[in-house]
C-alpha positions in Angstrom: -226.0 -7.1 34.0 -224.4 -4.7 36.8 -225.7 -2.2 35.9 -229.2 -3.6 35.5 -229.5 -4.7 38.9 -228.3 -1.9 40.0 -230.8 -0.2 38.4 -233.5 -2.7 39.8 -232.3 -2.1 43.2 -232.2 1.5 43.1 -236.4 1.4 41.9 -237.1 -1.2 44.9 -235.8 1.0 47.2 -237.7 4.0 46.2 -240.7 1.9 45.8 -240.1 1.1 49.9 -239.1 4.7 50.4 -242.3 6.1 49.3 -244.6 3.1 51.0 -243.0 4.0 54.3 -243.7 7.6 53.6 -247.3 6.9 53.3 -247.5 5.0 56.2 -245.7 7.8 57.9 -248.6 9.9 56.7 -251.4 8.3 57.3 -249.9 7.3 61.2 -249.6 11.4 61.7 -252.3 12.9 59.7 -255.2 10.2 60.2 -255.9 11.4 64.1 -258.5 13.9 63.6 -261.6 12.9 64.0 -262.8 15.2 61.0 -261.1 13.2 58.9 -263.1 10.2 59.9 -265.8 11.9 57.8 -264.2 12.2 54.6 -264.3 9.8 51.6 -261.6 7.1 51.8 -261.7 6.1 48.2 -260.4 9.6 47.2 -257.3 9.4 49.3 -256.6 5.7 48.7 -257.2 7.1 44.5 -253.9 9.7 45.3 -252.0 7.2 46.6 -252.1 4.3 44.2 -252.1 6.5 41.4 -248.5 7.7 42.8 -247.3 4.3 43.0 -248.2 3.4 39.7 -246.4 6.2 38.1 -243.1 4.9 40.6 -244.3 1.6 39.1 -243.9 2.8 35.9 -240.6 5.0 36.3 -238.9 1.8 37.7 -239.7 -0.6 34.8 -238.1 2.4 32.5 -235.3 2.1 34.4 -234.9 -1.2 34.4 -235.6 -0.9 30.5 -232.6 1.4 30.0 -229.8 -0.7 31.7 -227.4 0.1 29.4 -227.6 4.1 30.5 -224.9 6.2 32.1 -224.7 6.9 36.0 -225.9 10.0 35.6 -229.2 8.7 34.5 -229.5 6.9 37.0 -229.0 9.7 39.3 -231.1 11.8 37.2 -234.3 9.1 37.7 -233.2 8.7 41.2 -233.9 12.6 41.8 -237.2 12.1 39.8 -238.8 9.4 41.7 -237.9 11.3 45.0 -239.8 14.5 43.7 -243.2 12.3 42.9 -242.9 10.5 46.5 -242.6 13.5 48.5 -245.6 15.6 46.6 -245.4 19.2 46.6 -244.0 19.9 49.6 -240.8 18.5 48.5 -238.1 21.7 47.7 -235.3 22.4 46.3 -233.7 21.3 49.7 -234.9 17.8 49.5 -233.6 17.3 46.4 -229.7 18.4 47.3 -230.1 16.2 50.0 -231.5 13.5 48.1 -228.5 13.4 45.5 -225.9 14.2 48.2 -226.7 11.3 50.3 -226.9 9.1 47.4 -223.5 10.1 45.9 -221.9 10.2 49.8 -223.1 6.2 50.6 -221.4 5.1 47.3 -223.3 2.0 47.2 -227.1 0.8 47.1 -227.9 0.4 50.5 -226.7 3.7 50.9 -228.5 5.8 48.6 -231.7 4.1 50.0 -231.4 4.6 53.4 -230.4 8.2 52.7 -233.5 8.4 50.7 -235.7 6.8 53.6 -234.5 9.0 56.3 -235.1 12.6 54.2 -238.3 11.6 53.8 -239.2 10.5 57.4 -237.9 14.2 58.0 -240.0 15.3 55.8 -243.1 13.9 57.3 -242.3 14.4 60.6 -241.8 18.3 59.5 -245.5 18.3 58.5 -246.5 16.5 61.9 -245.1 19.0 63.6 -246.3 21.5 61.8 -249.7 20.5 63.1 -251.5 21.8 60.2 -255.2 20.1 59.9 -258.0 19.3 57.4 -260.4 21.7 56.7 -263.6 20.8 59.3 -266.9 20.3 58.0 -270.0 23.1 58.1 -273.2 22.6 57.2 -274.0 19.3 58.9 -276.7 17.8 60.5 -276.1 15.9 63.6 -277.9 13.7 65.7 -277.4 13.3 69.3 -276.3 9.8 70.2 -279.0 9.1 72.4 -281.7 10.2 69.2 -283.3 7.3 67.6 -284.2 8.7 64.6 -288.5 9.3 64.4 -290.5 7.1 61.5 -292.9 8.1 58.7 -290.3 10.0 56.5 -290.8 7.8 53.4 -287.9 6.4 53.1 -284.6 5.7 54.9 -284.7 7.4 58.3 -280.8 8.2 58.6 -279.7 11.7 58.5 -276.7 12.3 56.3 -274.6 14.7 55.7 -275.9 17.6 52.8 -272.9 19.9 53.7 -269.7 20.3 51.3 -266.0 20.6 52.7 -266.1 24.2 53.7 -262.0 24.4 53.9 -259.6 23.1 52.5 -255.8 21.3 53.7 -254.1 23.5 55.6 -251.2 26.2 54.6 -248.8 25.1 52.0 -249.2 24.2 48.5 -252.3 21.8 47.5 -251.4 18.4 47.5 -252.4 16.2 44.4 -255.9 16.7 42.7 -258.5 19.3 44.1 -261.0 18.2 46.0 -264.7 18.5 44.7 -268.1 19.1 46.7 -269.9 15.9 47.2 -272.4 15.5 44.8 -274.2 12.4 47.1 -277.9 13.3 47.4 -279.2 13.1 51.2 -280.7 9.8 52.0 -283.6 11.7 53.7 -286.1 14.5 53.1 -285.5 16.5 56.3 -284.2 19.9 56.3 -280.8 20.9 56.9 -279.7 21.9 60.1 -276.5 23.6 61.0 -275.2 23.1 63.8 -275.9 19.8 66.7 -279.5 19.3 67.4 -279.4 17.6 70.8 -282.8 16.6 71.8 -282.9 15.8 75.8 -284.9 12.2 75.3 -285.5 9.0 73.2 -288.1 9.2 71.3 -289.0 5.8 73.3 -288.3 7.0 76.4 -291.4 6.8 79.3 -291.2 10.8 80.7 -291.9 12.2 84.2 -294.5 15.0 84.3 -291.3 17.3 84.6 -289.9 15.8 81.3 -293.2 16.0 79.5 -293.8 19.4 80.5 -289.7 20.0 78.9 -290.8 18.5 75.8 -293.9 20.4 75.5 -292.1 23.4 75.7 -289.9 22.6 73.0 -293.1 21.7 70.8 -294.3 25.4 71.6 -291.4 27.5 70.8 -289.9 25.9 68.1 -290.9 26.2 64.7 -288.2 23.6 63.1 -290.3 20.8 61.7 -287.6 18.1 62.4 -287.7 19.3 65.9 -291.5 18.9 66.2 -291.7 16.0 64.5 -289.2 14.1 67.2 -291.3 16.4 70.0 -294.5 14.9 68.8 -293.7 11.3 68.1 -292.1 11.5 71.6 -295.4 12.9 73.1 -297.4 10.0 71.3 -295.4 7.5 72.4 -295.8 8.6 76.2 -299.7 9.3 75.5 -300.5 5.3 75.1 -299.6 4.8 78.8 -303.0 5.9 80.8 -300.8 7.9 83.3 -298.8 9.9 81.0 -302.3 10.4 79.4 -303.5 12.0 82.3 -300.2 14.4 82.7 -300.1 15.5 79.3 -303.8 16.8 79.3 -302.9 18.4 82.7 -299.7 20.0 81.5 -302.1 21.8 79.1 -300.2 19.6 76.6 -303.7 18.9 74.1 -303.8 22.3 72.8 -300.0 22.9 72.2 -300.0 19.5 70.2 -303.6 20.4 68.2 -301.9 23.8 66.7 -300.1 22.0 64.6 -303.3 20.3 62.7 -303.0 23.6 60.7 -299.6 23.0 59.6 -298.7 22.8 55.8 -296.4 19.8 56.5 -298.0 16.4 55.9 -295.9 14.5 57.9 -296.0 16.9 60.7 -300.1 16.5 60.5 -299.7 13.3 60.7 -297.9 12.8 63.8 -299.9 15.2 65.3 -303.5 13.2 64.4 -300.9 10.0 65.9 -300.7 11.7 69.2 -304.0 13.2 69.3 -305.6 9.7 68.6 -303.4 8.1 71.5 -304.9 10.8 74.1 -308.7 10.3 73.0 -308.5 7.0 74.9 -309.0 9.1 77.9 -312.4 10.1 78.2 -311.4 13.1 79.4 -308.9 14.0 76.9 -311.8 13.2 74.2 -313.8 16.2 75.9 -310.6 18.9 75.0 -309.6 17.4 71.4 -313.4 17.3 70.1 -312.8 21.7 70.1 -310.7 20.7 67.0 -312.6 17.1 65.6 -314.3 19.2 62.9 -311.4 20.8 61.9 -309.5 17.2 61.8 -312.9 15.7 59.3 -312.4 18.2 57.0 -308.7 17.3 56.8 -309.0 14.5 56.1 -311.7 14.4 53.7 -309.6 16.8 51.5 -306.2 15.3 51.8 -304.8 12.9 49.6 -306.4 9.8 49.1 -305.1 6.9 50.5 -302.3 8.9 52.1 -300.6 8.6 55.6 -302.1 11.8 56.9 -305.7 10.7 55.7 -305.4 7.2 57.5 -304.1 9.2 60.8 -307.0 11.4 60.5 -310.0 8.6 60.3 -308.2 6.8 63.6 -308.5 9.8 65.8 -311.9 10.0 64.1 -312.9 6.7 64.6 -311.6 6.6 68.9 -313.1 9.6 68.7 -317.0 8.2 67.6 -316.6 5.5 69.8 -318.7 6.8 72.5 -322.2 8.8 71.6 -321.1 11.9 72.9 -319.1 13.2 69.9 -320.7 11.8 67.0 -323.3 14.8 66.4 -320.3 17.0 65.4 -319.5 14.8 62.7 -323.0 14.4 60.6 -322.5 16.6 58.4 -319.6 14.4 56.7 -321.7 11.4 56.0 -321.6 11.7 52.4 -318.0 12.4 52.2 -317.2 8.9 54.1 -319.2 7.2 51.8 -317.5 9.3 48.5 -314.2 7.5 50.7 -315.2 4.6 51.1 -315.6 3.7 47.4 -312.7 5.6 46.0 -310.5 4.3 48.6 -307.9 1.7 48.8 -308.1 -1.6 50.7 -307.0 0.0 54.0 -309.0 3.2 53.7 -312.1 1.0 52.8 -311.7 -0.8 56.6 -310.9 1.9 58.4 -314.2 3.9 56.9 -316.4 1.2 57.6 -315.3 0.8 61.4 -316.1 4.8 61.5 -319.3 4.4 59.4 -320.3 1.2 61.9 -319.7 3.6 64.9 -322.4 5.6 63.6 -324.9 3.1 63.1 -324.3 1.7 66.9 -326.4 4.3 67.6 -329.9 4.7 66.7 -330.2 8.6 67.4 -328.0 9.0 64.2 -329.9 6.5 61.8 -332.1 9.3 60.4 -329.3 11.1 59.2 -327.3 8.2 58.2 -329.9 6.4 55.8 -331.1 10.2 54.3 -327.4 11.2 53.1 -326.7 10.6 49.0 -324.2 7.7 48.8 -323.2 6.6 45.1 -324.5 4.1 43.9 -321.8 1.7 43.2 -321.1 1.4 47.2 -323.3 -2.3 45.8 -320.2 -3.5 44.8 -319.0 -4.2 48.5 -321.0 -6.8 48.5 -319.2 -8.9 45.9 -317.5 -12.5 46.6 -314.2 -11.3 45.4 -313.5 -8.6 48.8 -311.1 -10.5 51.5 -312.8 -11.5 54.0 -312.6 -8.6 56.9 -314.1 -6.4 54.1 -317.3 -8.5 53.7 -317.7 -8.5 57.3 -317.9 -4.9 57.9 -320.2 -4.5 55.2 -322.4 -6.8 56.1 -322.4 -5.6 59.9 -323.0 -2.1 58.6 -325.8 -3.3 56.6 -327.1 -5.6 59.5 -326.8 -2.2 62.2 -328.7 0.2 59.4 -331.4 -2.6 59.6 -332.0 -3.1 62.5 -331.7 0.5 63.7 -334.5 1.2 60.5 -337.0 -0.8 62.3 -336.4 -0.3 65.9 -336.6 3.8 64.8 -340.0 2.9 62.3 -338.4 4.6 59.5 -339.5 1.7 56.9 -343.3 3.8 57.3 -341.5 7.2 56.5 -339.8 6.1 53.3 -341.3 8.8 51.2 -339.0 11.2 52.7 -335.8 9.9 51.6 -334.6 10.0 48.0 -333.7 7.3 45.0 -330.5 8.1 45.9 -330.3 7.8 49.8 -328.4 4.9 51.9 -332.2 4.2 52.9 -333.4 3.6 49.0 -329.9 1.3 48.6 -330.2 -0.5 51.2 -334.1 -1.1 51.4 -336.0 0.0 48.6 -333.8 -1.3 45.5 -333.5 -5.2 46.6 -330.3 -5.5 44.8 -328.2 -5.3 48.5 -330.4 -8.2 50.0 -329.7 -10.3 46.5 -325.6 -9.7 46.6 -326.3 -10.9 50.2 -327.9 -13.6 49.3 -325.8 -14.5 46.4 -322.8 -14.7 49.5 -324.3 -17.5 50.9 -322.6 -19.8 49.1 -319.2 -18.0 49.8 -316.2 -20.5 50.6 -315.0 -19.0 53.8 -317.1 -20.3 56.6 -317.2 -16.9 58.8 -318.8 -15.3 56.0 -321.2 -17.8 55.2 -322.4 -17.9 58.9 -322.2 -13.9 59.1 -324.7 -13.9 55.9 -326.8 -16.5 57.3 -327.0 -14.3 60.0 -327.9 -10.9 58.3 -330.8 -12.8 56.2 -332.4 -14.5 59.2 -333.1 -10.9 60.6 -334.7 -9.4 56.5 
């Protein structure tokens, strides 16, 4: 049994030799801030696999009692190689078996195997020998909230790989692969810091405006313009920043980018554009580029972000009568919309197509454009409510505006296929209205009772 617990002892202080070695390392080597980036798991993985094979050489020892001192000191000289890693010589080891056969005892080949290998982390501490840094990253500044719209999560990660490696000597353990994580974002890689000057929520100065409309103009990195233009939009819903930006000669800088490839970038840029057409005056610089916004968004992706953009800044821009003439020639496209279109492209057509028909100068070319045929369907019980009730003020405005303008005499010009034949030639419209009256939600009911008072 001596020999056993001698044996016992000898693994338990090995086992304590090579803990305090690790926290050695980690107190010394964990002070760079590069390292803060790196994966954890992998060098918590290098570690416990080290212990587990000390675990294991112990209970072998322990297993073989019965064995010969020289064994003993042959394991002994073993476990001290797999504690050190590769950095552990020749040297180490004379040192090593010296001390233990100088002590004569237990607590003398442990401490002499404790304090080689605090000299041999202190070495590599003062050798001041650091990780390899990181290239290819794409950082934020602090102050950057990061823009919305980017499908998806909106924190950048890191796409770069370890560029270097550990620093001169031999490598220690298992090799370090390139990170095969898949950024959480779409945006493109930057090198380097990108260190935009303001919040994206921040409420500019006309000198600070002007700053960020200079950025807008000479950069052509789409991450940059989109944090420029979100920015810009975000300032453009206060009246006075409104005023500034048009004076800055901001409106033409921010309408360039309608011709951009990027979707997202269009998008923001229709966002900004729509918050400066509150201004009256800003209306009377953006409508240079309205027709080239319609056909945009008519040919864009159904349903998509960039086409719901587009048919705000269309619709602030119809509001008034001064703009709407530009637009006329789209009719049947909004209509083409406005059945193929989802739930939220159907209301936001319909408050456009109801701009229209607030003003009785555009009737004749609103009831004379070919509109399918199924449009009748709108008219249906099963539509939510705020559906029903744009329809049925559309079709209450195209009414009115058909007698106040006496085109009910001049229905020989228009064609079987015209709003003006749908609406009030067929008499199917005026029996789905009818058919509503009976509808369970009380608005709609009083909206149809309404709309049939005026027939």
């Amino acid at each position: 049994m001596g020999r056993t617990r001698e044996a016992g002892c000898v693994a338990a202080g090995v086992v304590i030799g090579a803990g305090a070695c690790y926290c050695v390392y980690r107190l010394t080597w964990g002070r760079d801030e590069n390292e803060k980036i790196w994966d954890d798991d992998e060098e918590f993985s290098d570690t416990s696999e080290t212990g587990v094979e000390t675990g294991k050489a112990a209970k072998a020892n322990v297993g073989a009692g019965a064995g010969t001192g020289a064994k003993l000191q042959g394991d002994l000289k073993a476990k001290a190689e797999v504690s050190l890693g590769p950095e552990s010589g020749p040297r180490v080891k004379e040192e090593v078996h010296s001390g233990s056969q100088k002590g004569g005892g237990l607590e003398a080949k442990a401490k002499a195997l404790f304090n080689t290998l605090k000299e041999q982390a202190s070495a590599k501490a003062g050798k001041g020998v650091r990780v390899g840094n990181i290239s290819g990253n794409r950082t934020l500044a602090p102050s950057l909230p990061c823009p919305g719209g980017r499908g998806g999560g909106c924190h950048p990660t890191r796409s770069g790989a370890r560029a270097g490696s550990r620093g001169s000597g031999k490598s220690k353990g298992k090799t370090r692969s390139k990170s095969t994580k898949v950024p959480a974002t779409t945006w493109p890689v930057r090198r380097g810091k990108f260190n935009f000057p303001y919040k994206i929520d921040d409420i500019l100065s006309a000198p600070d405006l002007q700053k960020v409309l200079n950025i807008l103009e000479r950069t052509n990195d789409p991450f940059i313009q989109e944090v420029a233009l979100v920015t810009l939009g975000n300032n453009a819903a206060y009246s006075f920043n409104q005023n500034a930006i048009r004076e800055l000669g901001g409106v033409p800088i921010i309408a360039k980018l309608i011709k951009t490839k990027d979707p997202i970038i269009r998008e923001k840029t229709y966002n900004a554009l729509n918050n400066l057409s509150v201004n009256a005056e800003n209306q009377g610089k953006i409508k240079t580029y309205i027709s080239q916004v319609c056909d945009d968004t008519v040919v864009c992706r159904l349903d998509s972000a960039v086409q719901m953009a587009g048919l705000r800044l269309l619709t602030n821009m119809t509001v008034t009568n001064h703009y709407q003439h530009l637009l006329s020639y789209s009719f049947p496209d909004f209509f083409a919309l406005l059945f193929l279109g989802n739930h939220f492209t159907k209301i936001q057509i319909m408050k456009l197509i109801i701009n229209f028909t607030e003003n009785p100068a555009m009737t004749r070319e609103l009831v004379s454009c070919k509109v399918p045929s199924e449009l009748i369907s709108l008219f249906n019980k099963e539509w939510d409510r705020e559906i029903l009730l744009n329809i049925l003020t559309l079709f209450e405005n195209i009414n009115d505006n058909i007698k106040s303008e006496g085109l009910a005499s001049s229905r020989k010009e228009f064609s079987r296929n015209s709003l003006f034949f749908l609406f009030k030639e067929s008499g199917v419209c005026v029996k789905k209205i009818k058919a509503l009256a009976n509808h369970n939600d009380l608005v709609v009911k009083v909206k149809v009772l309404k709309v049939l008072t005026k027939l």
